[in-house]
C-alpha positions, 0 to 999 in steps of 0.5 A: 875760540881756539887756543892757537890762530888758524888763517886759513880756518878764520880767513875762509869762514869770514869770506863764506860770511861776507858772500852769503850776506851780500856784504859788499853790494853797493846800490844807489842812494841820492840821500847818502854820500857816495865814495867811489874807491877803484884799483886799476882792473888787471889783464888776466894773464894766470896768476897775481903778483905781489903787486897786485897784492899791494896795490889791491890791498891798498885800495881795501882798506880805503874802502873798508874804512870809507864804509865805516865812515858812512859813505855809499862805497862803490868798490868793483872789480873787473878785467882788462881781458883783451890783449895778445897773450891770449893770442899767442897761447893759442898759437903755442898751445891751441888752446882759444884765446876765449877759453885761455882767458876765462879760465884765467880768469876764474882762477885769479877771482878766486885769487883775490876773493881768498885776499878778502877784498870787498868788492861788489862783483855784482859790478864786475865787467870782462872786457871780452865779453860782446856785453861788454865791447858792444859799446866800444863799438858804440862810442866808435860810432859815434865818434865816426859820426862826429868826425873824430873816428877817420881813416888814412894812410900813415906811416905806423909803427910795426912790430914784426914779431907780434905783426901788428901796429903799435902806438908811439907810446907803445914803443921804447927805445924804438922797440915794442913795449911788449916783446922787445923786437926792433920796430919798423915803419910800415904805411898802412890805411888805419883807423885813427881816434882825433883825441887832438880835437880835445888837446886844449881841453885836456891840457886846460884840465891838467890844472884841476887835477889838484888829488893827482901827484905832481910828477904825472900832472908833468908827464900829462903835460908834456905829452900833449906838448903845447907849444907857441911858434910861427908857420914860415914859407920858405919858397923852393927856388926855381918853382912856384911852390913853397915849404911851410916850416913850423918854429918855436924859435923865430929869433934863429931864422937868420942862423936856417942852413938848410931844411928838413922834409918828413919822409912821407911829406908830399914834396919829398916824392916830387923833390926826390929822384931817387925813390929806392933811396927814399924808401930806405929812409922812410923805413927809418921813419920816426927814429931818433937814434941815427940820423939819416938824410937825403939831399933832394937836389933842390934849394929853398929862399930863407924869407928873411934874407933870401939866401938859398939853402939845401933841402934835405929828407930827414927820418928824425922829422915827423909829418904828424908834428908841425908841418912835417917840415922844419928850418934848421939851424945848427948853431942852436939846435943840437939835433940840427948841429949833429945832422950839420956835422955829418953831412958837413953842411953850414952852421951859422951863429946868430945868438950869443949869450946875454952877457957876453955882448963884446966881444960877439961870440958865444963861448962854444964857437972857437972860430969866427962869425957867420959861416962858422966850419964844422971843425970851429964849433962843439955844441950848438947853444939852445939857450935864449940871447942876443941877436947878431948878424940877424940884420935889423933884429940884430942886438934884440933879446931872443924873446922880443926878436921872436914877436918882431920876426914874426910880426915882419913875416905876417906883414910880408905875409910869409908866415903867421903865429900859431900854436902846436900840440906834440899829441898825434891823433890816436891810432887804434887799427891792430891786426890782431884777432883777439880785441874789438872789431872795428864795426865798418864794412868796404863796399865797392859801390857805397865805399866806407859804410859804419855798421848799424847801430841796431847790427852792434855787437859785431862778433869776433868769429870762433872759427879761425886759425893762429899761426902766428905769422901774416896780418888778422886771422879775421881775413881766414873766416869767410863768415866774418869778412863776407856781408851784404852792404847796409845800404846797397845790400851788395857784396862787401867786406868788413873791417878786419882790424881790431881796436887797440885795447887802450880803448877797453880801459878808457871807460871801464870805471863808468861801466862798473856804474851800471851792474853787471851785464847791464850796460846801456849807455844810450838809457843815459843821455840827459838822464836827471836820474843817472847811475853814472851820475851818482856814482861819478867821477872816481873818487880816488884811484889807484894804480902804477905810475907805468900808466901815467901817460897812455891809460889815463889821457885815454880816459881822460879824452873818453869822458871828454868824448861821452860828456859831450855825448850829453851822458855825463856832466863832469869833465874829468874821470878821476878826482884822486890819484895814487900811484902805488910804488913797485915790489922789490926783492933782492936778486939771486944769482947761481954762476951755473943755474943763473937766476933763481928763485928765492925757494932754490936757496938755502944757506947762500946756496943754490940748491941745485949744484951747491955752489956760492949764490951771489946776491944782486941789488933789489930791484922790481920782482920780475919773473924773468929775474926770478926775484918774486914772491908766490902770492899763493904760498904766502896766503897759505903759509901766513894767511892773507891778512899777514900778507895784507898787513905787512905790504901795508906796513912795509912803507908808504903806498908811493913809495917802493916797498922792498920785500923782508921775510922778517919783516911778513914774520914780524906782522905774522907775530903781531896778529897772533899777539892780539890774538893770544890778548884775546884768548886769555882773557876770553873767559873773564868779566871782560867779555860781558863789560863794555863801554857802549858811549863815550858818555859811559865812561865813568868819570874815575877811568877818564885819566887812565893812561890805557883809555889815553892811549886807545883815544890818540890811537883813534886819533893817529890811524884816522889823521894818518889814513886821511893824510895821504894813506899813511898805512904804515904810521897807522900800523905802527900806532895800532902796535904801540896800542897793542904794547899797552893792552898788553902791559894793562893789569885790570882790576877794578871794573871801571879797569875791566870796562876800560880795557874791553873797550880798549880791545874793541878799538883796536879791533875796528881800528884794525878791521880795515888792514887785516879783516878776517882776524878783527871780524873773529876776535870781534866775534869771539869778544861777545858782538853779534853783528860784523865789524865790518858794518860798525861805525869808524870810532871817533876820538875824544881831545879832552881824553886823548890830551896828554896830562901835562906838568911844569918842568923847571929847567936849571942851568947850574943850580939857577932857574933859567926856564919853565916849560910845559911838558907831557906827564908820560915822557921819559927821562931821555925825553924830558932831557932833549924838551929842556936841551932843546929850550930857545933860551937855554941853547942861548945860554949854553952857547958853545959851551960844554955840557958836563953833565944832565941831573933829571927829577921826574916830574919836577926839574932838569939841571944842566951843568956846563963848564965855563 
């Protein structure tokens, strides 16, 4: 053993360890408990980050810990390697998305081997492998076959810059998620995947998923949108036909002004004349943040009072929602109440407040009833109340009202109750060269034909060119698109779109089940002896809370999906879910150079011109902003279990971890500090004394305060990684362990057998966090085999129990009291247990406290005045 720590030596030695004995190979084994331990897998843009580090760190010590525990622990890795920026590398630099992304991916593999993760890469999956998306297409198949794959024309949203479609939740703030340009409304024929067939269902499921955080169980929820409402008919005057409405407020049907068509609703063609204008508003499809109208020139009968009111073309109107039509009140619905005030139509009052019954008019109208003009109202009021001027229904409570005008239009048989969802069928056609061929071939003979089963994969083509501009570079490779029909054998085209790559991570934790490169899901239809079903559900999975809503409904609904394929028997994919906060850093900022990178400072300059660098608040490391942390500098700098061990220390893994350079300095320090524990005395009687059992304890040394402390360590990181992965507690108990090895002076042997099994403690306690080191001091203390395969130790309550003693507590002179305390605790200690007695704040009162007398070990006196 060397005299000063090396990590890069120890680190290295122990990786070429692990890999030469296969360490982390996981296989199958009915007779043992499995834990299934996954991190989200990463798109392998070049290089980690930090909060890859973080994030992968955390799910290590789980699954190091779980193994110690005795669990059959599956922990792969893989990547999510379709995706446009291997795209556009090709488009900038002319280099093959499939060569971009490979040697990528290479690069980061040795990345996350040098943290010394323990993955079994026996398992691993690349998602651009035609191994792999082989079964997209598969499940794509299938789904067709059971009519949740279909195709229609729709209204899409359409990034410009990237030319291809984006789903809804891939647009923000009506701009795309990944290049920022503003998007638009194209229609195109699309490939959609019925996920609302599953709506019910995975709302239903939202309430088993009691190990995921309430706040992405809400976010779940709201997204499918459940709502309960009515489907009223509201005849368009003058003509036979009608305009089905959708509303989840019946008790507002009297306050209806005017009506609201989609852009791409049927009747909007027939109603409106003028088509150029038409076709600018349906351009503002979907967009919430002006709202624009077309009057159409026709009128609709309200059913319940027969009055005839507008009928307008709305952008902010969804066909995908509802019935692409809806009643608008503005008196009680703001939307409604600010497109009223633009377009300077009626608002009508029909709710006030509960309480506020005389006089009868809510507290935002300033005018009189009914009728009210734009200028006599500032808000509409959205809030349930009473009813007026809603002849019979008058003076009903918003949610009777809402049963009793239902019930009136179902008997008039004008409309019926029926439930709503927000979820839109899935949307996957993009017209990108780099994800999944759709496997459908247009044949003008048979028309939509699937490609056979046994035909699967189809191969993206390598012989097609990136410009960057126009739809799919599938339509430049005529060996691709030209083929004979499966069924006519005449001429035909395939499908040039590709899968969005939502759909390569929606079921990539069941693949990791089959081995690499042995994916075979049709071997697993009611199969008693399943891979899958001895490895799943996930036990516990990790990833950010940016995902809350996109990646895991799209794996929820493809287990869904393949559990009623007869391949699996669980419902849902995940059992628990942590979603790890963000890295933060500090920003820097040069007036001239603008942001920098925290190596282009130094001494509050930039390094560049020498000017005064201003600080900015912390925020998420991003390199736009420059506020990050090479995750390759600081293996090299501090080796990766400092890296590990401080990401792990630095807060709790919910929360946001804000970047300290002390703070990777302090765990640096700490590691060397056992390390040097271990160097002294390498030599001496305790490198051969060990405690091998609990029952070798002599009864003598069962009072030592450091055999005390090394069983409420045990206790402490145990009960802290249990409860919700409290790393940093566990650490921090780990170093109060380190504190007292360092002050234990032993002398006799029971002493040198105490502290020796004191070292090994904290070296199993600590193999989990940092690795490399406890397997090398682990070594060096005289064990033969890797601490990575010891059993989790287990601690003793009669040992790890403080010795108490009776305190007397005193208030001038007089015993008041008598309290058990721990022996161990200091004076200051002892001070607040006495002060903080029931009986003894009862009887100080609001008096004031003099003075505070400590006998250690015997009693506290209080004096206080008068």
């Amino acid at each position: 053993m060397e005299e000063r720590y090396d990590p890069q030596k120890v680190e290295l030695k122990w990786q070429r360890y692990w890999a030469e004995k296969n360490l982390f190979k996981t296989e199958a084994d009915p007779s043992k408990k499995k834990f299934y331990c996954l991190e989200m897998f990463p798109y392998p843009s070049g290089k980690i980050h930090m909060g890859h580090v973080r994030n992968y760190a955390i799910g290590d010590v789980i699954a190091r810990y779980k193994k110690m525990r005795g669990f059959n622990v599956i922990h792969p890795m893989g990547w999510d390697a379709f995706g446009m920026p291997a795209e556009n590398a090709a488009i900038k630099e002319g280099v093959h998305p499939a060569k971009w992304t490979y040697e990528n991916i290479a690069y980061m593999k040795t990345q996350l081997n040098r943290m010394g993760l323990s993955y079994d890469w026996e398992r691993e999956v690349t998602t651009c492998s035609p191994e792999y998306y082989k079964w997209n297409q598969w499940f794509f198949l299938k789904m067709y076959e059971k009519g949740l794959a279909y195709r229609k024309s729709s209204f899409v949203n359409w990034c410009p810059s990237c030319t291809t479609v984006l789903a809804n939740e891939q647009v923000i703030d009506d701009r795309c998620w990944r290049c920022d340009t503003l998007v638009v409304q194209k229609e195109l024929e699309q490939w959609f995947l019925k996920i609302t067939h599953y709506a019910e269902d995975l709302l239903r499921a939202c309430d088993e998923l009691k190990g995921w955080p309430e706040k992405v169980v809400l976010m779940q929820k709201n997204w499918i949108g459940k709502s309960e409402g009515l489907e009223a008919d509201f005849r368009i005057d003058g003509t036979d036909e009608s305009i089905r409405i959708f509303t989840t407020r019946a008790d507002t049907l009297f306050g209806a002004t005017f009506v609201c068509l989609a852009p791409t609703h049927t009747l909007s063609e027939k109603l409106v004349a003028d088509k150029e204008a038409l076709k600018k508003i349906k351009e503002q499809y979907g967009k919430e943040d002006e709202k624009i109208g077309l009057f159409t020139g026709h009128y609709a009968v309200n059913p319940v009072n027969d009055e005839k009111i507008p009928i307008y073309v709305a952008n902010f109107v969804l066909m995908e929602y509802g019935t692409g039509a809806i009643m608008s009140v503005p008196a009680h619905d703001q939307r409604d109440f600010e497109f009223a005030k633009k377009y300077n139509l009626q608002i009508k009052v029909v709710i006030t407040p509960e309480q506020q019954t005389n006089p009868p008019l809510p507290p935002f109208a300033k005018g009189g009833r009914g009728g009210i003009t734009n200028s006599e109202i500032e808000a509409a009021f959205e809030d349930d109340g009473i009813l007026i001027d809603s002849s019979s229904f008058s003076r009903l409570r918003s949610d009777v009202a809402r049963i009793e005008i239902a019930k009136f239009l179902e008997k008039k048989r004008l409309g019926k109750r029926v439930i709503n969802y927000k979820l839109r069928d899935w949307g996957i056609s993009r017209q990108r060269y780099w994800g999944t061929p759709i496997p459908i071939i247009y044949c003008d003979r048979c028309g939509v034909v699937p490609v056979p089963g046994n035909d699967l994969p189809v191969i993206l083509p390598e012989d097609v060119k990136f410009t960057g501009t126009g739809g799919s570079p599938l339509l430049e490779s005529e060996k691709f698109l030209n083929v004979s029909c499966p069924k006519c054998k005449g001429k035909a085209r395939r499908e040039t779109d590709t899968m969005d790559t939502f759909v390569d991570s929606s079921w990539y934790f069941i693949a990791y089940c089959f081995g690499k490169g042995k994916i075979n899901f049709k071997s697993e239809i009611r199969n008693p002896k399943s891979e899958i079903g001895y490895w799943m559900p996930v036990d516990q999975y990790i990833g950010g809370v940016e995902h809350a809503v996109l990646h895991l409904l799209y794996s929820r609904f493809f287990t869904k999906v393949i559990k009623d394929l007869g391949i699996m028997d669980f419902n849902e994919p995940f059992i628990n879910l942590l979603t790890q906060g963000m890295v933060c850093k500090e920003t820097l900022k040069c007036p001239e150079h603008g942001w920098l990178f925290p190596e282009d400072v130094k001494d509050d300059k930039c390094i560049k011109c020498g000017q005064i660098v201003e600080r900015g608040r912390t925020e998420k490391m991003s390199k736009s902003k420059k506020n990050v942390i090479d995750p390759d500098h600081l293996i090299n700098k501090y080796g990766s279990d400092t890296s590990r061990l401080f990401s792990l220390f630095a807060a709790p893994p919910e929360r946001d971890l804000e970047w300290s350079d002390q703070g990777v300095d302090g765990a640096y320090r700490f590691l060397n500090r056992i390390w040097g524990i271990v160097f002294k005395f390498r030599n001496s009687e305790f490198r051969i004394r060990n405690i091998e059992t609990e029952n070798t304890i002599p009864q003598s040394a069962l009072r030592n305060p450091l055999l005390r402390k090394t069983h409420q360590t045990i206790k402490r990181v145990t009960n802290d990684i249990e409860r919700e992965y409290h790393f940093n507690t566990a650490i921090a108990a780990l170093m109060e362990l380190v504190n007292e090895i360092s002050s234990f002076e032993p002398k006799t042997d029971d002493d040198w057998k105490t502290f020796r099994y004191s070292i090994e403690i904290l070296l199993l306690l600590l193999s989990p966090f940092s690795p490399h080191i406890a397997e090398e001091l682990w070594e060096a203390i005289g064990n033969k085999s890797s601490v990575s395969e010891q059993r989790w130790p287990v601690w003793d309550e009669k040992i790890a129990k403080e010795e108490e003693i009776e305190l007397v507590v005193q208030v001038n002179g007089k015993v008041r009291s008598k309290l058990m305390i721990p022996a161990t605790l200091s004076d200051d200690e002892v001070k607040q247990k006495a002060l903080g007695e029931p009986k003894i704040k009862e009887i100080i009162g609001d008096k004031a406290i003099k003075k505070v007398f400590v006998v250690k070990g015997k009693l506290v006196n209080i004096v206080i005045g008068d």
